[in-house]
C-alpha positions in Angstrom: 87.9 123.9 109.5 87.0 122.2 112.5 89.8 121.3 115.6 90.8 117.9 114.7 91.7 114.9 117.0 95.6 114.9 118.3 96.5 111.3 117.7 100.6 112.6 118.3 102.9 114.9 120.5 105.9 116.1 120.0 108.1 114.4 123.3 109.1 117.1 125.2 112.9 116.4 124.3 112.1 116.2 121.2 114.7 119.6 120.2 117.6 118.1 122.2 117.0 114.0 120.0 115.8 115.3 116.7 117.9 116.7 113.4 115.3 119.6 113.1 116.3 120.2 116.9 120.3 119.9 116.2 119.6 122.8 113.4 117.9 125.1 115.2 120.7 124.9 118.1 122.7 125.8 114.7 121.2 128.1 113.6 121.1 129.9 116.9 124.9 129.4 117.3 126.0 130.5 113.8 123.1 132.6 112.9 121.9 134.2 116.0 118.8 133.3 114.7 116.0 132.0 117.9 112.9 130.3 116.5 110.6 129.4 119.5 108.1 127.5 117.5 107.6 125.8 114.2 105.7 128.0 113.0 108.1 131.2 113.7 111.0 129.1 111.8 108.2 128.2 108.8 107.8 131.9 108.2 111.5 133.2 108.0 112.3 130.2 105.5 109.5 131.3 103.1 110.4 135.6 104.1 114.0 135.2 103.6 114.9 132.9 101.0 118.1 133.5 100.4 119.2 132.9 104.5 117.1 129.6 104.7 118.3 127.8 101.9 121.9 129.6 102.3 121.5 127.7 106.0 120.4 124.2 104.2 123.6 124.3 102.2 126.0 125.5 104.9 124.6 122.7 107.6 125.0 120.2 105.3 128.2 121.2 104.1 127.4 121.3 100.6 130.5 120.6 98.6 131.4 122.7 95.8 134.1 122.8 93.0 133.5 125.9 92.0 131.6 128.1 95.5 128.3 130.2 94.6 128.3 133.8 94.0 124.7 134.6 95.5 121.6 131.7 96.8 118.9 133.3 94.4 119.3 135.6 91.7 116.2 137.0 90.4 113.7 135.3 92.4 110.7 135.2 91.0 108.9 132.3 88.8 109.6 131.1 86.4 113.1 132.6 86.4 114.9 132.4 89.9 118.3 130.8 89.7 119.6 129.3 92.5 123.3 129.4 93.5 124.8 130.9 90.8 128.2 130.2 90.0 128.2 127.0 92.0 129.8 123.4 90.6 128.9 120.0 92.3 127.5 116.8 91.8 124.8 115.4 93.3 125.9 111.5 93.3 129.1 112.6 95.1 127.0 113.7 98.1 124.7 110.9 97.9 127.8 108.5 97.9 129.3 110.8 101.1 127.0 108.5 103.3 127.6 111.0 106.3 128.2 108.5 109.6 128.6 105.2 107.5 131.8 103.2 107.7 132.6 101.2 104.6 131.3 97.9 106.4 127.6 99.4 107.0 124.9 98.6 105.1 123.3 100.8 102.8 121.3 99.6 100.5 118.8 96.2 101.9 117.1 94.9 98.6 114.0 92.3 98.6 112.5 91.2 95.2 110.0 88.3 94.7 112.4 87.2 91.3 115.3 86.5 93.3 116.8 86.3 97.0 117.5 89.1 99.6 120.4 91.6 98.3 122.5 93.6 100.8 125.3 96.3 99.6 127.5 98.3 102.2 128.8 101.9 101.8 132.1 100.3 100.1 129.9 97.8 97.7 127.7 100.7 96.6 130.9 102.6 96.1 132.6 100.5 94.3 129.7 99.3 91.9 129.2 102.9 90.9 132.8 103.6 90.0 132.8 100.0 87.9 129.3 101.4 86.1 131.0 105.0 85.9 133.7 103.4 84.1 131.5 100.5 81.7 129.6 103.9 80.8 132.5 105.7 79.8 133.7 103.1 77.8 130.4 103.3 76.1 130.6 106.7 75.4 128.4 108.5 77.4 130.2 112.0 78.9 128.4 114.9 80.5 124.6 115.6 79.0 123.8 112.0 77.2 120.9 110.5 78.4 120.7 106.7 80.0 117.7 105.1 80.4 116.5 102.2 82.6 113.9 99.8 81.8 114.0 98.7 85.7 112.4 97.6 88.7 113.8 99.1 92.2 116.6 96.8 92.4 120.4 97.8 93.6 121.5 97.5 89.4 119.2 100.5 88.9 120.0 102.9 91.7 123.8 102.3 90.7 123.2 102.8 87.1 121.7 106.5 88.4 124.4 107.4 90.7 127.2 106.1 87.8 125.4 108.3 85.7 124.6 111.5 87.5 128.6 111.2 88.3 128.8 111.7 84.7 126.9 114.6 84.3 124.9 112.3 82.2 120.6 112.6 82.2 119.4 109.4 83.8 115.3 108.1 83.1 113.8 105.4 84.6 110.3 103.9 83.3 109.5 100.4 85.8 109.2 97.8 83.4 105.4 97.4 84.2 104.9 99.5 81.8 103.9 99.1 77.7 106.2 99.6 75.1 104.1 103.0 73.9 104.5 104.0 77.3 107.7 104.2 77.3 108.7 105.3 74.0 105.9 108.6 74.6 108.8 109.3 77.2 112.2 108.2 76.0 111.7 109.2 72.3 111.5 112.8 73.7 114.9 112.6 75.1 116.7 110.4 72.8 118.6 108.7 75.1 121.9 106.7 73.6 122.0 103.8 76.1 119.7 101.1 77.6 119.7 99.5 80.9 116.8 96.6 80.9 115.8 93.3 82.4 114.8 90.5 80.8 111.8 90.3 82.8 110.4 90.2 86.6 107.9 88.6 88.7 104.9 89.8 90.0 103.6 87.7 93.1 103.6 84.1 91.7 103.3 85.4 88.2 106.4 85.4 85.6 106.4 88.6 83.2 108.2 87.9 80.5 109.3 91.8 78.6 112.0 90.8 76.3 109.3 91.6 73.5 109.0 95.3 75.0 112.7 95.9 74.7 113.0 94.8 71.7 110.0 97.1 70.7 111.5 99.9 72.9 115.3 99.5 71.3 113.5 99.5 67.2 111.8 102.6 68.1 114.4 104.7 69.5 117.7 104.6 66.8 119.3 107.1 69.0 120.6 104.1 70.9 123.5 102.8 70.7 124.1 100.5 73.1 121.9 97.9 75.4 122.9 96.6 78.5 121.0 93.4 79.5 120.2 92.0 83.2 118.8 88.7 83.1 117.0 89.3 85.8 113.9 86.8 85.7 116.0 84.1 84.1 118.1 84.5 87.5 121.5 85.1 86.2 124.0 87.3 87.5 125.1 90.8 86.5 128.4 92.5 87.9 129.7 95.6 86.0 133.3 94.7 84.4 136.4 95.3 86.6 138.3 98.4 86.2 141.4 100.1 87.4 139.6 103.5 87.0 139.1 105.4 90.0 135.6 106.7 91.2 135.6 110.8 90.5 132.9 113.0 90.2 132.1 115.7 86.9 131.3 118.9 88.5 128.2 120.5 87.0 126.6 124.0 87.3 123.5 123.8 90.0 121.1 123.8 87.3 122.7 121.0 85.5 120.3 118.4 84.5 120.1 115.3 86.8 117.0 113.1 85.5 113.9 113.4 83.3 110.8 112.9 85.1 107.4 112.2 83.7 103.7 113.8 84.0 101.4 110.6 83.8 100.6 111.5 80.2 96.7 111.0 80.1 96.1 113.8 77.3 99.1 113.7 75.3 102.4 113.4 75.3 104.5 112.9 79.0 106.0 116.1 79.9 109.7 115.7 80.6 110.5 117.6 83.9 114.3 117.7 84.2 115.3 118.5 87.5 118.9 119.7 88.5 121.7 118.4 90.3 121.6 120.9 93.3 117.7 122.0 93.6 117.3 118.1 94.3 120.7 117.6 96.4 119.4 120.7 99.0 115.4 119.6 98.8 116.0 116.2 99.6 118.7 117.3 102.4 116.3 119.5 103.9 113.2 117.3 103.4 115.0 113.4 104.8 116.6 115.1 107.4 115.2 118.0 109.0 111.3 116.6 108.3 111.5 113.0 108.2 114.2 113.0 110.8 116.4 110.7 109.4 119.8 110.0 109.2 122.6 107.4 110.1 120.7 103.9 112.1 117.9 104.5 110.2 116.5 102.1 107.5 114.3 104.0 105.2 111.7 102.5 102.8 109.2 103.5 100.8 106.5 101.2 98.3 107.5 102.6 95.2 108.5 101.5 91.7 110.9 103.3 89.5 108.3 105.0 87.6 106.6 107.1 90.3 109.5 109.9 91.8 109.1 108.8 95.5 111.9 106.1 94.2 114.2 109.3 93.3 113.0 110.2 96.7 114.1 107.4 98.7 117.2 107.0 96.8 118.6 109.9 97.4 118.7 109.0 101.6 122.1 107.7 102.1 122.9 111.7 101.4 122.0 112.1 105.2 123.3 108.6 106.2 120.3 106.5 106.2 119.8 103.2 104.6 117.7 102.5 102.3 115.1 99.4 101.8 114.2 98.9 98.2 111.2 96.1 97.1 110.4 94.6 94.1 107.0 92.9 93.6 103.3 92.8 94.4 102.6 94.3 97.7 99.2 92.3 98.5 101.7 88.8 98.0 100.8 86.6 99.7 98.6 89.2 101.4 98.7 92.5 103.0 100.5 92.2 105.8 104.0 91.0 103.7 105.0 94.5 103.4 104.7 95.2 107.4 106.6 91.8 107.9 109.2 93.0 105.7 109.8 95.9 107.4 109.9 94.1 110.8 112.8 92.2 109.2 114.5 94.9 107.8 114.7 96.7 110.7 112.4 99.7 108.9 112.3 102.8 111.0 110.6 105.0 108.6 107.9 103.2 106.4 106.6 105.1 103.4 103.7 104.1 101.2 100.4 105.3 99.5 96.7 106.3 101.1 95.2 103.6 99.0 97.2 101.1 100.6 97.2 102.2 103.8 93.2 101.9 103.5 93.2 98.7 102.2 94.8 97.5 105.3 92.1 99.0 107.2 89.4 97.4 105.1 90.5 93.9 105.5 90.4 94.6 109.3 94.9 94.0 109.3 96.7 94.7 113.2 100.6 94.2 111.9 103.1 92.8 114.2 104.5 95.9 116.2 107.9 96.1 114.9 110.0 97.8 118.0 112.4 99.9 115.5 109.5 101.8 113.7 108.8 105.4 114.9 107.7 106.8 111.7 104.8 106.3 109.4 104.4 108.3 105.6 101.5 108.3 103.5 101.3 109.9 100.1 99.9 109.4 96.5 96.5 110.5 97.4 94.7 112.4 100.3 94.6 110.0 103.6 91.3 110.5 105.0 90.3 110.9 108.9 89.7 107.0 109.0 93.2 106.5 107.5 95.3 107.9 110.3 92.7 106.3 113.1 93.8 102.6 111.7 97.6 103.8 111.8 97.4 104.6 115.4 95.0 101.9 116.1 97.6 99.5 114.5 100.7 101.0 115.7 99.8 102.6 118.6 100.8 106.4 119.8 104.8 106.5 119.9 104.3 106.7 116.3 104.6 109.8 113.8 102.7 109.5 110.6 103.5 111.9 107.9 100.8 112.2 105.7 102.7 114.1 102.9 101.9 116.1 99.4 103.7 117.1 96.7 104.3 115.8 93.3 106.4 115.0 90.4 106.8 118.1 89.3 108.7 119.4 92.6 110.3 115.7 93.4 109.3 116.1 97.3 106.7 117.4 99.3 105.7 120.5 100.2 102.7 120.0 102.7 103.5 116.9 105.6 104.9 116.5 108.7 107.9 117.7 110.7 109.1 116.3 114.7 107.8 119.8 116.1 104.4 119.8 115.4 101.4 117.5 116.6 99.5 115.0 114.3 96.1 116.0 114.2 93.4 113.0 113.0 92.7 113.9 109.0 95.4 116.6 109.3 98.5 117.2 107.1 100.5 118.7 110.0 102.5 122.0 108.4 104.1 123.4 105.6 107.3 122.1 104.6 110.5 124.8 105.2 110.9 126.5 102.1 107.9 125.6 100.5 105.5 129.3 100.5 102.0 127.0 100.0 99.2 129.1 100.3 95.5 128.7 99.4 93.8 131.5 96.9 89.9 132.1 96.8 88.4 132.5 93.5 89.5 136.1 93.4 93.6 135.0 93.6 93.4 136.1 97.2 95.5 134.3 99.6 92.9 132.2 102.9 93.1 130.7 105.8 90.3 128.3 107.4 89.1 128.3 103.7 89.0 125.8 100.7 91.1 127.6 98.2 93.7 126.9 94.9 97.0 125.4 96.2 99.6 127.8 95.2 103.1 128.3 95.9 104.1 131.8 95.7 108.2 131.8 96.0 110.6 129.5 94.4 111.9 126.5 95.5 114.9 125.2 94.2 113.6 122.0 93.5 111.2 123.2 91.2 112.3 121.9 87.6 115.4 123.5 85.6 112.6 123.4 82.6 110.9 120.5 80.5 113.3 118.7 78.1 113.0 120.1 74.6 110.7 123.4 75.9 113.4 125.7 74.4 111.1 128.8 74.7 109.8 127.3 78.1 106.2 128.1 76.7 105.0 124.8 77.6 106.8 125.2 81.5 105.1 128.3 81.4 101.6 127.1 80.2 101.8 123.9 82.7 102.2 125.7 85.7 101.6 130.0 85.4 98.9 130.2 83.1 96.1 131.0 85.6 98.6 133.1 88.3 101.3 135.0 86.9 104.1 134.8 89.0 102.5 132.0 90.8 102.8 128.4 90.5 99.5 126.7 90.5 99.6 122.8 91.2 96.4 121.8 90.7 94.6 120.6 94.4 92.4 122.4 96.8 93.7 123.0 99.9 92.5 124.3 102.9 95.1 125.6 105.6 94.4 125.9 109.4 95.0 128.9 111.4 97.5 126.7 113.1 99.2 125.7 110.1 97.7 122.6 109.6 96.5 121.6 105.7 93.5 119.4 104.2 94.0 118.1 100.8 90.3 117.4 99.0 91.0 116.5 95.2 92.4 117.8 92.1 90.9 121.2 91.3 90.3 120.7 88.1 88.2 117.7 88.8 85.8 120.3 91.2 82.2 119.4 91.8 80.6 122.6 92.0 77.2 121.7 93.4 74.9 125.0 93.5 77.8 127.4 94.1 79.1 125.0 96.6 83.2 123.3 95.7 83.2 120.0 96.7 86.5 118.0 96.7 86.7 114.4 95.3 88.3 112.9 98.2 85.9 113.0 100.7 83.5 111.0 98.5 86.0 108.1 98.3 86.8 108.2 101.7 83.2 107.6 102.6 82.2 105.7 99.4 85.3 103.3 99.9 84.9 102.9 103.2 81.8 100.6 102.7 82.4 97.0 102.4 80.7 96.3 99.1 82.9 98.7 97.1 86.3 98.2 95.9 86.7 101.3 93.9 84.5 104.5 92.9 84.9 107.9 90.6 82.5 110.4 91.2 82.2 113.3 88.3 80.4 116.5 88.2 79.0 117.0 85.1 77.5 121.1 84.2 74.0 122.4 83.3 71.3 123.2 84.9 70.8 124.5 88.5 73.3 122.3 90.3 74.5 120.2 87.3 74.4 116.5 87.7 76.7 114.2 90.0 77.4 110.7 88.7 78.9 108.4 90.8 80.5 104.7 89.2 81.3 102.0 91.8 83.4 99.0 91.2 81.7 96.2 93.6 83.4 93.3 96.0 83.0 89.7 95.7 80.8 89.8 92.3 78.1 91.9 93.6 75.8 93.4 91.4 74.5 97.1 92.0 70.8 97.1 93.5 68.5 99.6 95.1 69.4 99.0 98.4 73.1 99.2 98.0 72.2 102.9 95.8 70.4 104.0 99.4 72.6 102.6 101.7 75.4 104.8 99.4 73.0 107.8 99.7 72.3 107.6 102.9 76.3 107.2 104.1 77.0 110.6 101.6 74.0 112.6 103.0 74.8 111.3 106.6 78.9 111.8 106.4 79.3 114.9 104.6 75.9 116.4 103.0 72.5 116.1 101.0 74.5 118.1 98.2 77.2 114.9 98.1 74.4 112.5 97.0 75.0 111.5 93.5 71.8 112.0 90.9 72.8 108.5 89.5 74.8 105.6 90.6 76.4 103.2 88.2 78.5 100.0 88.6 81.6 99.6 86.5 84.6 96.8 86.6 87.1 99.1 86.7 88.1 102.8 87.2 90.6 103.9 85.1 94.0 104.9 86.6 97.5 106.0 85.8 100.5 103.9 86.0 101.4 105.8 89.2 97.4 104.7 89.8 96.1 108.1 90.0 92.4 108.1 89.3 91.2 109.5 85.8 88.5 112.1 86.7 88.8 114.5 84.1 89.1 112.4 81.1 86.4 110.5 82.2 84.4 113.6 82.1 85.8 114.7 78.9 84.0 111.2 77.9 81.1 111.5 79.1 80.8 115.2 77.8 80.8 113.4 74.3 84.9 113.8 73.9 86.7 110.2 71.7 88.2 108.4 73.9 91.3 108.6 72.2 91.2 112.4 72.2 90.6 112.3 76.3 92.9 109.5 77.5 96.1 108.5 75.9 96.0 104.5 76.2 99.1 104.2 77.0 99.2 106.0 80.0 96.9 103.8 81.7 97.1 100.9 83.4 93.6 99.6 82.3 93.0 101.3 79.1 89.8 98.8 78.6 87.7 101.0 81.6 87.7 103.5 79.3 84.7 101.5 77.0 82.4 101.3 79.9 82.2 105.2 80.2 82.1 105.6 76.3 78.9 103.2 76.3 77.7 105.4 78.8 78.4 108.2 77.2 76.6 106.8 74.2 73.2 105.6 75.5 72.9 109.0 77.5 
């Protein structure tokens, strides 16, 4: 791994103005515990479990109804159980809003279906004790599952915190997506009542999904009630009046919290229930001490409700930032609306995805500086070399970007940044606290400087309480342990630096092994993208022979059609960029490459395909967001 470019520094008073810097005076204080570099404080919070996350709960002053007996019993995986004994709830801390009065904003909420929506600490207080109370009347007590068919509006985050208050199971699926969808998900769970909109819009364009809920409610007869916004005929919605006062059910730290979703391409969404106090001390630890935020800040993210960077974002008023939320099509009317929002919001830590980040880059875009912003994140796919270069380029050097990794599974990251540690160009700058990520060779041998199998090898509380209806856990088990016993394997290569630093280069199951030789995914699209005639691009390795055979599929810009010269001037950038082993044997245009909802490309079903696998057996259409790619490939597949 070569030295990479330092495109940030930490200030040099960066301890005595940052919340990572406030805890390690704390530590020092209450612990007598001296860390004199990142790196030093990384190690003891993977070595001693129990004291680090012990130390997250104690400087946040975790509140408990009933106090833990122990921080980790049995701590191994799958298995470890984290503060046994212990009784909270999570919404209770979210709705603490540490260093909010009840006349700050909290929650600043921009849709393109209707005007600009602003809630204070006392709003968002008292909108979750009138939903606690609407719920109750309903029915729904501790373990009953509500769902959401929801964009990232204010109603929805309320309708969470009411129901997490509850010790009710809250799901969200963004109402983008299709009736099968989101029955795959919700008919696991059976929840008993619906929250959904009538519709939303999308840019200029009106989306109309009264149909879908009616679909959704004749498919699920566990329901038993439906709540109705009318959100894209524009009427209003206010939860009933009530006398009751806002309280709090206190739950065991394991207790489920919400159902999240794998994306569902092969079979049925896996239901990863996460708990009340693995996600309360994560997300502590992760806003706080990593992304340095608490009260002034404004925090946003470009997410929807399906994807779990909105359970992410939500849960910052815990450390008393405010949140941004967005609704709509973030290229409306162009690229740069998102950047002007946040100038008007006041954003001081923007979050959104490599892809879009790119984007910006591609259509040459220099956003207006916005003075507040000191913070940059980037997740959803690797962000390539050329990725953080337009970031700085745009925003100059006073800013941190955070290119972070993680997933659903985990509901955070565990590889990104932190205010102690440089940003080196290409770079994800350290391992999150915690989070014991290490990289195994081919032999299950822990590397450094070296591609290897991302791994984490100690619990983290975050990881989920179990997948809903897994009673044995065999499928928990199967999903993440099957290859390392005793060791979670997520499912990216990874290489980490000797100074901590990590590279992130594609699924590992999607591996081109080119004469002995792993090649990751993501340096193809970083180069192949980069060109101005293509859009889009999947590049699959298919077995046999001496090296096997590398097919790359562009989608093209402008109504181009693939010639020659374009299939050289793609050689040549691969073989020049990276290597001769990262030319493809055949290039092929496409109109689309399939991807997820949360827009994850599909490279191994489209292998499956093209290995002479039915469609329907590789992808489930439902899970997509363009099931109709999938014919191209299968044509392919057919004439080869």
């Amino acid at each position: 791994m070569t030295e990479g470019k330092v495109l940030w520094e930490p200030p040099a008073d960066v301890r005595d103005r940052s919340r990572i810097g406030a805890y390690l005076r704390w530590l020092r204080e209450y612990r007598g515990l001296n860390f004199a570099a990142y790196a030093d404080l990384w190690q003891w919070s993977v070595d001693d479990l129990a004291g680090f996350w012990r130390s997250i709960w104690d400087y946040f002053e975790v509140l408990a109804h009933t106090e833990p007996t122990a921080t980790i019993e049995h701590p191994t995986m799958p298995g470890a159980r984290w503060f046994p004994g212990a009784t909270l709830n999570y919404a209770e801390h979210v709705l603490r809003m540490p260093g909010l009065a009840d006349g700050d904003p909290v929650v600043l909420a921009y849709s393109q279906t209707r005007g600009p929506v602003t809630l204070t600490a006392g709003d968002l207080r008292d909108q979750v004790r009138r939903a606690r109370a609407e719920l109750r009347r309903l029915g729904v007590g501790r373990g009953d599952r509500v769902a959401a068919y929801a964009p990232n509006i204010p109603e929805t985050y309320v309708l969470m915190l009411a129901t997490a208050s509850l010790g009710a199971v809250f799901s969200s699926c963004a109402p983008e997506f299709g009736t099968r969808s989101v029955v795959d998900r919700w008919q696991q769970i059976e929840p008993t009542v619906l929250f959904a909109v009538d519709g939303y819009r999308y840019g200029e364009k009106a989306v109309d999904r009264r149909a879908e809920v009616a679909a959704i409610q004749e498919a699920l007869p566990s329901l038993r009630h439906t709540i109705m916004l009318p959100y894209l005929a524009g009427g209003d919605f206010a939860w009933p009046q009530t006398g009751e006062e806002l309280a709090f059910e206190p739950v065991p730290f394991d207790h489920p919290l919400y159902v999240l979703y794998s994306s569902g391409t092969t079979g049925l969404p896996k239901p990863i229930v996460h708990g009340h106090g693995g996600i309360l001390v994560e997300h502590l630890k992760m806003l706080a001490l990593h992304h340095d935020l608490g009260p002034g800040d404004r925090f946003f993210w470009f997410t929807t409700t399906g994807w779990m960077m909105w359970n992410f974002l939500v849960s910052a008023p815990a450390v008393g930032a405010t949140i941004v939320l967005f609704d709509g099509n973030p290229g409306h009317p162009d690229l740069d609306s998102l950047w002007r929002l946040a100038d008007e919001a006041g954003v001081t830590f923007f979050g959104t995805s490599a892809p879009f980040l790119l984007a910006c880059r591609k259509a040459g875009l220099r956003p207006q500086a916005n003075p507040q912003l000191r913070g940059v994140g980037s997740t959803g796919a690797p962000l390539p070399p050329e990725g953080f270069a337009w970031v700085y380029d745009a925003f100059g050097p006073t800013i941190q970007l955070q290119s972070l990794s993680g997933g659903t599974d985990v509901c955070t990251g565990f590889v990104g940044g932190v205010p102690l540690v440089p940003v080196y160009e290409g770079e994800l700058s350290c391992r999150a606290l915690g989070a014991r990520v290490e990289a195994y060779d081919s032999g299950g041998k822990p590397v450094i400087g070296q591609l290897g199998e991302l791994v984490i090898t100690a619990p983290m509380p975050s990881m989920p309480v179990g997948f809903w209806g897994d009673t044995d856990g065999s499928r928990y088990r199967e999903a993440y342990f099957d290859v390392y016993p005793g060791v979670w394997r997520h499912g990216d290569w990874i290489t980490i630096s000797e100074r901590g630093t990590c590279v992130i280069t594609g699924r590992s199951d999607a591996t081109l092994n080119r004469g002995g030789v792993r090649l990751g995914t993501a340096e193809f699209y970083s180069v192949v993208e980069g060109l101005d005639e293509i859009t889009d691009s999947l590049v699959i390795h298919l077995e046999g022979g001496e090296q096997g055979e590398l097919l790359l599929f562009v989608v093209l810009a402008d109504d181009r059609e693939l010639d020659d010269e374009l299939r050289r001037k793609i050689a040549r950038e691969l073989r020049t960029a990276l290597s001769p082993r990262h030319v493809p044997d055949e290039i092929h245009q496409v109109k689309a490459v399939p991807r997820t909802l949360s827009a994850k490309k599909l490279e191994v079903p489209v292998k499956k395909i093209l290995t002479g696998t039915p469609v329907r057996e590789a992808a489930a259409a439902g899970a997509l967001v363009n099931p109709e790619s999938l014919s191209a490939f299968e044509r392919f597949a057919k004439e080869r």
